[in-house]
C-alpha positions in Angstrom: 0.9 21.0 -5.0 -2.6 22.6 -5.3 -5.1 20.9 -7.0 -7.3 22.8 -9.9 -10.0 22.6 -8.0 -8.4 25.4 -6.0 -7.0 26.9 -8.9 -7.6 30.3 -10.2 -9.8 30.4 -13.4 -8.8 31.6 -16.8 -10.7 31.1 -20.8 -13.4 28.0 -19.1 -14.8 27.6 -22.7 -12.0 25.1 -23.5 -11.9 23.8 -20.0 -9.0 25.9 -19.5 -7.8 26.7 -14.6 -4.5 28.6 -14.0 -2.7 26.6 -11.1 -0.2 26.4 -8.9 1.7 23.5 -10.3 4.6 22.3 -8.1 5.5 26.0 -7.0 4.5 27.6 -10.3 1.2 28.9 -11.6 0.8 27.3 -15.2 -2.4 26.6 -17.1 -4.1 23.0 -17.3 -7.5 22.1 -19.2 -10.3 19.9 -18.2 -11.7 20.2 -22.1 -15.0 19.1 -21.8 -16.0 20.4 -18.2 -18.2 22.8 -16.9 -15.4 25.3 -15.3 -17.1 27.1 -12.2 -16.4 29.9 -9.2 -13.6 31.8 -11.8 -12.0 28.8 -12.2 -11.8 27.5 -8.5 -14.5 24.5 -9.7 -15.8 21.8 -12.0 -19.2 20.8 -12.1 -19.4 16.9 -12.6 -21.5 15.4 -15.3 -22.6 11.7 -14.7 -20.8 9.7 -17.2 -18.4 12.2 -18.7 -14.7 11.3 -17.6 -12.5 14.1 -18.1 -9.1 14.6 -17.7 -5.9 17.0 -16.6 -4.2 18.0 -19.8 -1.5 20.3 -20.6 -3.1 21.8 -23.8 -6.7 22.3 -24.8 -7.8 18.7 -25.5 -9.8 16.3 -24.5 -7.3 13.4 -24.5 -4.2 12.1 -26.5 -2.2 9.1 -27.1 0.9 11.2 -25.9 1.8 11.0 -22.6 3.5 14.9 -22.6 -0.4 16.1 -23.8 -1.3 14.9 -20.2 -0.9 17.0 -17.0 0.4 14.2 -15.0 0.9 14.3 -11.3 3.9 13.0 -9.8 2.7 12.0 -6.3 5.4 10.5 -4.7 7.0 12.5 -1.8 3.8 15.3 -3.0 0.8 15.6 -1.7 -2.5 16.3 -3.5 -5.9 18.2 -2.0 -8.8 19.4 -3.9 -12.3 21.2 -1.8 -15.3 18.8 -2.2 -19.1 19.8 -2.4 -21.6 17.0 -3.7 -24.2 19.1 -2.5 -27.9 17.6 -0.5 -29.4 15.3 -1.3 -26.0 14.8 -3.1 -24.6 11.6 -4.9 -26.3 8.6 -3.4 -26.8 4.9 -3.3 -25.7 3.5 -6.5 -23.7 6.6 -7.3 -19.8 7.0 -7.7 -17.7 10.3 -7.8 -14.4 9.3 -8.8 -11.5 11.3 -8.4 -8.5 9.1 -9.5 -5.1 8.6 -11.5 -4.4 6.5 -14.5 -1.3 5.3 -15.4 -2.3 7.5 -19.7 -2.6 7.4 -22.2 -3.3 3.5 -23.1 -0.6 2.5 -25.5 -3.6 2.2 -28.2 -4.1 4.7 -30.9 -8.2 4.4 -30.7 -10.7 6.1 -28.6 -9.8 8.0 -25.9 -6.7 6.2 -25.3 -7.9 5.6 -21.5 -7.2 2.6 -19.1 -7.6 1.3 -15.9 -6.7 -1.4 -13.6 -10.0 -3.3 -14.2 -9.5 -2.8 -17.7 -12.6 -0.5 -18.6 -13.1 -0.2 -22.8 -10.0 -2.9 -23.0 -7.6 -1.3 -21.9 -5.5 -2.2 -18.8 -3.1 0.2 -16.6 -2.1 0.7 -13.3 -4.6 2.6 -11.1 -5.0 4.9 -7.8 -8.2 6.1 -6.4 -7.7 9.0 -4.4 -11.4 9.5 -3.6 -14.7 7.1 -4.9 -17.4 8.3 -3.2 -21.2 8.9 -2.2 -22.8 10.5 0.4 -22.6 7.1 2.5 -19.5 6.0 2.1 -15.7 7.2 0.3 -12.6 4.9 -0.3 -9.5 5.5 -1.3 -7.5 2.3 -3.1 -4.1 1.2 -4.5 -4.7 -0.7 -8.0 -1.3 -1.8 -9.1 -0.2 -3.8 -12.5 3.1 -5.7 -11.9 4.1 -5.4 -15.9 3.9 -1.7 -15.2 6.3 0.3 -17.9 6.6 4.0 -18.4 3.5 4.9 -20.4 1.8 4.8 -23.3 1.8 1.2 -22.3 -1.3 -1.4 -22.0 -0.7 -3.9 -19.4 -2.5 -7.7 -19.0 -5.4 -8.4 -17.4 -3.9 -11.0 -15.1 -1.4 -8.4 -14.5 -3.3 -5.7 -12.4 -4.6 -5.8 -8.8 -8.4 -5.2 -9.5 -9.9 -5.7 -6.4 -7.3 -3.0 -5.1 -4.8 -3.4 -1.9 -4.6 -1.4 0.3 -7.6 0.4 1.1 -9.0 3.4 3.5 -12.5 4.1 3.6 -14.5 6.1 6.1 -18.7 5.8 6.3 -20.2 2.8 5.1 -22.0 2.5 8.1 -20.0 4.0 10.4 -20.6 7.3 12.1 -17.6 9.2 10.7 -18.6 10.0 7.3 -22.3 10.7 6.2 -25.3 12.5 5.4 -26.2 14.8 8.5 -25.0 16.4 11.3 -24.8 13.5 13.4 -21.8 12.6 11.7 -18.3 13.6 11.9 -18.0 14.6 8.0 -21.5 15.6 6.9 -21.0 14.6 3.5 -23.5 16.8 2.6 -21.8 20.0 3.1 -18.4 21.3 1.7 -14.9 19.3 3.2 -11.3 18.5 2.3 -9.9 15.7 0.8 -6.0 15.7 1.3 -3.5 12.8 0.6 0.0 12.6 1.1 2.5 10.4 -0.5 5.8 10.0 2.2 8.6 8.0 1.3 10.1 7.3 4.8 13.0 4.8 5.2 12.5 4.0 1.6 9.3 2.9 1.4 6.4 4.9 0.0 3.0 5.4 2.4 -0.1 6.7 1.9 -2.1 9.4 4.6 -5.6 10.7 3.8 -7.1 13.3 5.9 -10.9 14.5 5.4 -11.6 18.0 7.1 -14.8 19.7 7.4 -14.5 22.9 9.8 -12.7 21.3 13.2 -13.2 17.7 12.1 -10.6 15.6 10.7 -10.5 11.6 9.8 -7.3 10.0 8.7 -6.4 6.8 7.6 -2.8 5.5 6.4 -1.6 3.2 3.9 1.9 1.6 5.2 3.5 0.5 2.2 2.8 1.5 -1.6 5.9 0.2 -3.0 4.1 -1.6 -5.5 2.7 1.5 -7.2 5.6 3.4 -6.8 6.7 3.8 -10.1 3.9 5.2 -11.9 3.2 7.5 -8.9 6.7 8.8 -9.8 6.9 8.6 -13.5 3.5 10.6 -13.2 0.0 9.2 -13.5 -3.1 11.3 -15.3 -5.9 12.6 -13.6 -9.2 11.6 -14.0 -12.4 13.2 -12.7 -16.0 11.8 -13.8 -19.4 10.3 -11.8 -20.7 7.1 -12.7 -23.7 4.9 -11.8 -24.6 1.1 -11.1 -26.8 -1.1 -9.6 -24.3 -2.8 -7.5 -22.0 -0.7 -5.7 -21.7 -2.9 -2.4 -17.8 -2.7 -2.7 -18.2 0.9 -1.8 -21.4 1.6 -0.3 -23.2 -2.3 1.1 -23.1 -1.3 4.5 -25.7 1.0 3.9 -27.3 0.5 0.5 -28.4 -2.8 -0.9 -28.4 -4.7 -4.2 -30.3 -3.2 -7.3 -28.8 0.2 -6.5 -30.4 3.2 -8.4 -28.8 6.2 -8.5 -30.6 9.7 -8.0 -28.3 11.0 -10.9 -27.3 14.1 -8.4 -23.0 13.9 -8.3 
């Protein structure tokens, strides 16, 4: 499948991208976003989540209002561009699924594994990133049913197993041409989902012009079913002061975002 952030553009006042959804072009809505480039784009707005829907609204506590993505034995890509000096130290541009809507009937009806407004879900981050550092991480919930559905708290992997991440130190992700992604210029974020001899995997590959990382996940049984059943897609930027889980080789405690996703 194509992500919308390759998608063709159609009305962007109600959020609205034409894409090519699993071998047929359909419109989705990001309601809420700032739709760019004739619909190829969305700019991101620190602290505004927004998410893939089938119809013009924002969110819904029915799981058919949602454009979910059914990942296993698909792949997903989408063109990244955080710009220079771009998100840094103490910023988070999050690009992930949630097993929506909640199972609640107030607010936004969103969830997460570590159970953000309340409400508890399974959880995959494709891509959380800075300029220093991205990560891509399985959160599963072993109650796990078919959504809407709110899961326990002792229930989901917060912490997240397993993970890939590139930078944080290390010369293959970062600000400048010294390294292999300069995370300051436009690349490609790609992940596979294979199911080979029965068991579901994970491949990420980041290009930028002739550079490529990779990093593979060998077994992601345990969030197979909502990867099948369809998870919603979530795209926002966020800020804290602590973000050494994703970004402590580099930055340090008391983190302050420069507010630039």
């Amino acid at each position: 499948m194509k992500d919308p952030a390759a998608a063709k553009g159609s009305d962007a006042s109600d959020g609205a991208v034409e894409v090519d959804w699993f071998g047929k072009k359909e419109p989705k809505y990001f309601k809420g976003a700032q739709i760019v480039e004739d619909g190829k784009g969305k700019v991101l707005t620190m602290a505004l989540s927004v998410f893939l829907m089938s119809k013009a609204v924002h969110t819904s506590k029915e799981f058919s209002d949602f454009a979910v993505v059914q990942l296993a034995g698909n792949s997903i890509s989408v063109d990244v561009n955080v710009g220079s000096p771009g998100a840094g130290c103490g910023c988070n541009v999050a690009f992930y699924l949630a097993s929506m809507p909640s199972g609640t009937s107030l607010g936004d009806h969103y969830c997460d594994a570590n159970c953000v407004g309340g409400h508890c879900c399974s959880e995959f981050d494709l891509m959380q990133m800075n300029v220093h550092a991205l990560q891509t991480t399985s959160h599963f919930c072993w109650d796990y049913k078919h959504p809407p559905h709110a899961s326990t708290p002792v229930a989901c992997d917060h912490h997240g197993s397993p993970i890939v991440k590139f930078g944080n130190g290390e010369k293959d992700f970062g600000p400048g041409g010294e390294f292999t992604i300069d995370s300051q210029q436009s690349f490609t974020f790609n992940m596979d989902f294979p199911v080979e001899d029965g068991t579901l995997k994970g491949r990420v590959t980041v290009t930028q012009d002739n550079k490529q990382l990779t990093g593979t996940m060998d077994n992601l049984q345990a969030i197979k079913g909502p990867l099948s059943d369809g998870m919603a897609l979530v795209v926002d930027a966020w800020h804290s002061k602590d973000l050494m889980w994703l970004d402590g080789g580099v930055c340090h405690r008391h983190e302050f975002c420069n507010m630039k996703p």
